[in-house]
N, C-alpha and C positions, 0 to 999 in steps of 0.2 A: 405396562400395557398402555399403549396411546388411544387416550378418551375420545379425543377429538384434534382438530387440526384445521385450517382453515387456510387457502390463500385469496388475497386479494391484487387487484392491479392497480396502479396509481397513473392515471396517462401521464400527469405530471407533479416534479417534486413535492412533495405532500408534506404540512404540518404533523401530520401523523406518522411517518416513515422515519421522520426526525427524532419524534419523540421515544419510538422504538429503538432505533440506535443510541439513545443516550442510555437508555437500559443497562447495555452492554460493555464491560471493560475492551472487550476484542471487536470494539467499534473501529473501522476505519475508513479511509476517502475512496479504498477502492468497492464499497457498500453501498455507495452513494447513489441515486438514482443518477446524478448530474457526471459521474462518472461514466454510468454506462452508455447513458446516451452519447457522448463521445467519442467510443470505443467500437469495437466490433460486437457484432449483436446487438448495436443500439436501440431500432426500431422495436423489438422484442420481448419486453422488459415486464417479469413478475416477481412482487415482491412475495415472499415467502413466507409465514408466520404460523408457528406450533404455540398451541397452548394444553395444557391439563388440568383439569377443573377450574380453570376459566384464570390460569395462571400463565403467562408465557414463559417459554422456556427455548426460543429459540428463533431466530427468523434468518432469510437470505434472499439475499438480490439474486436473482436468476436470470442469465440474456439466453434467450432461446431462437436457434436456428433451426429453422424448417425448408428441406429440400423442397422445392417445388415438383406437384403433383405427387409425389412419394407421401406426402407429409409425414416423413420423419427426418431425424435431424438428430441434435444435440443440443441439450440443458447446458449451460456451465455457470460455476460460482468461482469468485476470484476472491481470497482469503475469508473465506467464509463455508458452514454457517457460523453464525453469530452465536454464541451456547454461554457462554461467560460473562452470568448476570454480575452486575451489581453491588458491591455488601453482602456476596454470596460465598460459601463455597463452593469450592470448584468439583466439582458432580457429572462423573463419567457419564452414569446413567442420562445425565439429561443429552450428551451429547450423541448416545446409544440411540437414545428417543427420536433426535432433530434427523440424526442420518439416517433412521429407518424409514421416517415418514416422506423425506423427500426421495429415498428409495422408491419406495410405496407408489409416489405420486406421478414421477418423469418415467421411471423406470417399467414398472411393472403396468400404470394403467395409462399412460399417453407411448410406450415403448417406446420411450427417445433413450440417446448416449448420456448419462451425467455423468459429467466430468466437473471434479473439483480440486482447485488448485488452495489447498490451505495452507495458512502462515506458520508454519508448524517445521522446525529443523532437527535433523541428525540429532544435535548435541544436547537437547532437552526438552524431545518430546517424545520418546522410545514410549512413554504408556499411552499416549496414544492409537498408537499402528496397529495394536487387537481389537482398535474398536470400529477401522475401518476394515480392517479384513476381515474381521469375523460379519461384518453385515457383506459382504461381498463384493467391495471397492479392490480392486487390480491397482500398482504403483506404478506408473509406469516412467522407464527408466530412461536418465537421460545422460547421455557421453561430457554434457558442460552443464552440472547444475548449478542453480545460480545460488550464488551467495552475498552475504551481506555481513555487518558486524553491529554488533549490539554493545550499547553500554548504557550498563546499571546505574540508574540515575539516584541509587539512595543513598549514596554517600552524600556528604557535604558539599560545597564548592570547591570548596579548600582543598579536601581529599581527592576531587575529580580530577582538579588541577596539578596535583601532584600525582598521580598517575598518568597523567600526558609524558609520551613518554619524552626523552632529554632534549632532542631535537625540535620536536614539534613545540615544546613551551618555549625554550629561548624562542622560537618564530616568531611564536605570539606576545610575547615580550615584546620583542623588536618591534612588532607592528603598531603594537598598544601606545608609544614616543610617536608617531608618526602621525596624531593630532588628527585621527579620521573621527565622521559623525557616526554614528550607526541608528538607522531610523528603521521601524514596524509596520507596516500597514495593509490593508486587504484591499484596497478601494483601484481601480483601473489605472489610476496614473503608477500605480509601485510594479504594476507587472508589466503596463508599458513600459518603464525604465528596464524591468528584467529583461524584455526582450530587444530592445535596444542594443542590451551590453551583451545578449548571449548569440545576435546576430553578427555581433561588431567580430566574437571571438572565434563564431564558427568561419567567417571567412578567413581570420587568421589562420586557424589551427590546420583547417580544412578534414575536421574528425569524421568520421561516420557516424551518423543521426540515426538511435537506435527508439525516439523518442519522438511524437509531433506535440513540441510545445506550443503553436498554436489552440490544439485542443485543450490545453492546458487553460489558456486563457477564456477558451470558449467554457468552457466547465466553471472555470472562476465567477463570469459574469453570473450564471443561473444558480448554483448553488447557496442557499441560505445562509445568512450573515453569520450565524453561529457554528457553519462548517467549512466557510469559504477560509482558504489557505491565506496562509501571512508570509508576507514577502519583507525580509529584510533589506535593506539596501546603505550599501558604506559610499561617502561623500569622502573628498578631499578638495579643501578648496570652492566648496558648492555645487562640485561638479561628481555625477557617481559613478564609481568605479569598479562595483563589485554589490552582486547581489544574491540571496540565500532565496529559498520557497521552499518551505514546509507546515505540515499540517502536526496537529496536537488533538485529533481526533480521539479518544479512548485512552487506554493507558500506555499507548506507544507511540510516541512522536518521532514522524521519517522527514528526512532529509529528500523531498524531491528534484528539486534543479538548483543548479548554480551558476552562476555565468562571472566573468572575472575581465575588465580593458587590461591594457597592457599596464597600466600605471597601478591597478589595483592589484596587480601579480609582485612589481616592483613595491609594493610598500605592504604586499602581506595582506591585505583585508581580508581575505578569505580565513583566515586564522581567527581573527574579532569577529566575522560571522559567526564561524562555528559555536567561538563561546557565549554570543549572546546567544543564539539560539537556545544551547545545552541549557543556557542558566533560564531562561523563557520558557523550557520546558517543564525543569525543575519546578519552577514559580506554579507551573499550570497545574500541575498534579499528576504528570507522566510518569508511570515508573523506569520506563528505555526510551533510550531512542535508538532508531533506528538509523543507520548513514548509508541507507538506499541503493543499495547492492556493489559488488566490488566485482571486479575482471584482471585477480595478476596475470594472467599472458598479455590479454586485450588492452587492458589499460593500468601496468602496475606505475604509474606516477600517481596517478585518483589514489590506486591501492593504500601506496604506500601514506598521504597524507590524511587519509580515512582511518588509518591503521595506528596513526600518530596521537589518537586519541585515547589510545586505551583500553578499546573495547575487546567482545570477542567476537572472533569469526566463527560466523553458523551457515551449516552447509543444510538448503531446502531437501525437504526431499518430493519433491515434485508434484507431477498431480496424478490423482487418483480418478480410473474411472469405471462408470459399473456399464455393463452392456450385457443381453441376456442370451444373445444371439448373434452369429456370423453373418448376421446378414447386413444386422442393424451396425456392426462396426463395420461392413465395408460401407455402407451410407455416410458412416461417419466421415471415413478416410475419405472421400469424394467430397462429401461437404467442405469438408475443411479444407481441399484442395482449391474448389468454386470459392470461399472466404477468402482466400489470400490473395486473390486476381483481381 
């Protein structure tokens, strides 16, 4: 039975918010208040915190849309709540607890839609799914769910590396003769150079932009130095040719953007990326990382050099939402209609 529960709103990123997410192994960048504010729903932002007997046992970033004059709308949480304390075991019950009360809260006494998209897949998270349905969260299904691959970062180096599979190591071989630098750092000149190189490539490439990496950068500058993202960046000659960004937020370090010149594609950097990263990871205390979702129809070249790692592919199962009433999900579907315009 839940004691108590309390939320609070931070206007802006908070020492305290911070401190909460370090709580949690299933801390990540998309929790971040510096996220949301970037993002859709940004203006709308509550942070979410359960405790019982004066213990926390869960929180969530929440961006909240509200139709105009209707006031209703929709809650949503993006890989979250947050339930997976610490030096803890892992305890359904608490997660029982966090999803009833923010039930309780959006749901039944503000009668908004929550909808939540958790980091949670197909292939090893089946005991979870009783605990969303049994509180009365709906899946709802999607024709292209997205995917990603994970690799188990507690082997050794050694071991990791011999698991790459035949192809992608000689790569990395080959690259590793080819005398590039490889540099770390968060500060604005390393994500300037990222977008530099990831401007230079999308005119090449001419891809579809599924992504606005300048929010990227806007998110970098205000987020707190202990959660701002590390950008790698590979040199040849002085000059940079290839550059990684990703986050070591909690026990899962993701692969966000990558951008590659032509010279950095001709001499492999992206291959020394990867493995400094993994091995950066490793050092951090990560137990996965993450390599930031995959698309074989859309983009099976990514696929397949994603794939060359070793890892495995976990298929989401999408996002879950609770609504009490026909009425309040046609608002929904309207809202959401007005958000994408």
């Amino acid at each position: 039975m839940i004691t108590n529960y309390k939320i609070e709103t931070f206007k802006r990123p908070s020492d305290e918010w911070v401190k909460l997410l370090n709580k949690f192994d299933d801390a990540n960048i998309y929790q971040t208040t510096e996220f949301a504010e970037n993002s859709n729903y940004g203006k709308n932002i509550e942070h979410f915190v359960i405790s019982k007997d004066n213990k926390i046992l869960g929180i969530a970033l929440v961006r909240i849309f509200i139709l105009p004059i209707l006031k209703r709308g929709t809650a949503y949480i993006r890989w979250g709540p947050l339930w997976k304390l610490k030096d803890s075991a892992i305890n359904l019950d608490n997660l029982t607890l966090v999803l009833t009360a923010l039930w309780n809260e959006y749901v039944t006494k503000r009668k908004l839609h929550l909808n939540i998209f958790p980091n949670i897949f197909k292939e090893k998270d089946n005991n979870l799914i009783p605990v969303l349905t049994g509180i009365g969260f709906n899946l709802k299904e999607y024709d292209n769910p997205y995917q990603t691959i994970y690799l188990d970062l507690s082997p050794s180096l050694k071991e990791l590396k011999k698991n790459f599979r035949k192809k992608w190591r000689y790569e990395l071989n080959k690259s590793c003769k080819n005398e590039l630098t490889i540099t770390r750092g968060k500060d604005a000149k390393y994500f300037d150079e990222f977008l530099k190189l990831y401007k230079e490539m999308h005119q090449t490439k001419q891809f579809v932009e599924h992504i606005n990496v300048e929010s990227f950068k806007k998110m970098q500058q205000s987020l707190p130095d202990s959660l701002k993202m590390d950008v790698f960046l590979a040199y040849h000659e002085d000059e940079p040719i290839a550059a990684l960004v990703g986050t070591n937020i909690g026990e899962i370090g993701i692969y966000l953007l990558g951008a590659s010149a032509r010279k950095g594609r001709e001499l492999g950097a992206s291959y020394q990326l990867q493995w400094y990263m993994l091995s950066w990871l490793k050092e951090s205390g990560c137990k996965y990382y993450d390599l930031g979702g995959i698309d074989p129809e859309g983009a099976p070249g990514v696929t397949r050099f994603k794939a060359g790692l070793g890892g495995t592919i976990l298929t989401s199962y999408g996002e879950f939402g609770a609504v009490t009433n026909t009425m309040s999900k046609g608002l929904v579907l309207l809202g959401e209609k007005l958000k994408s315009k």
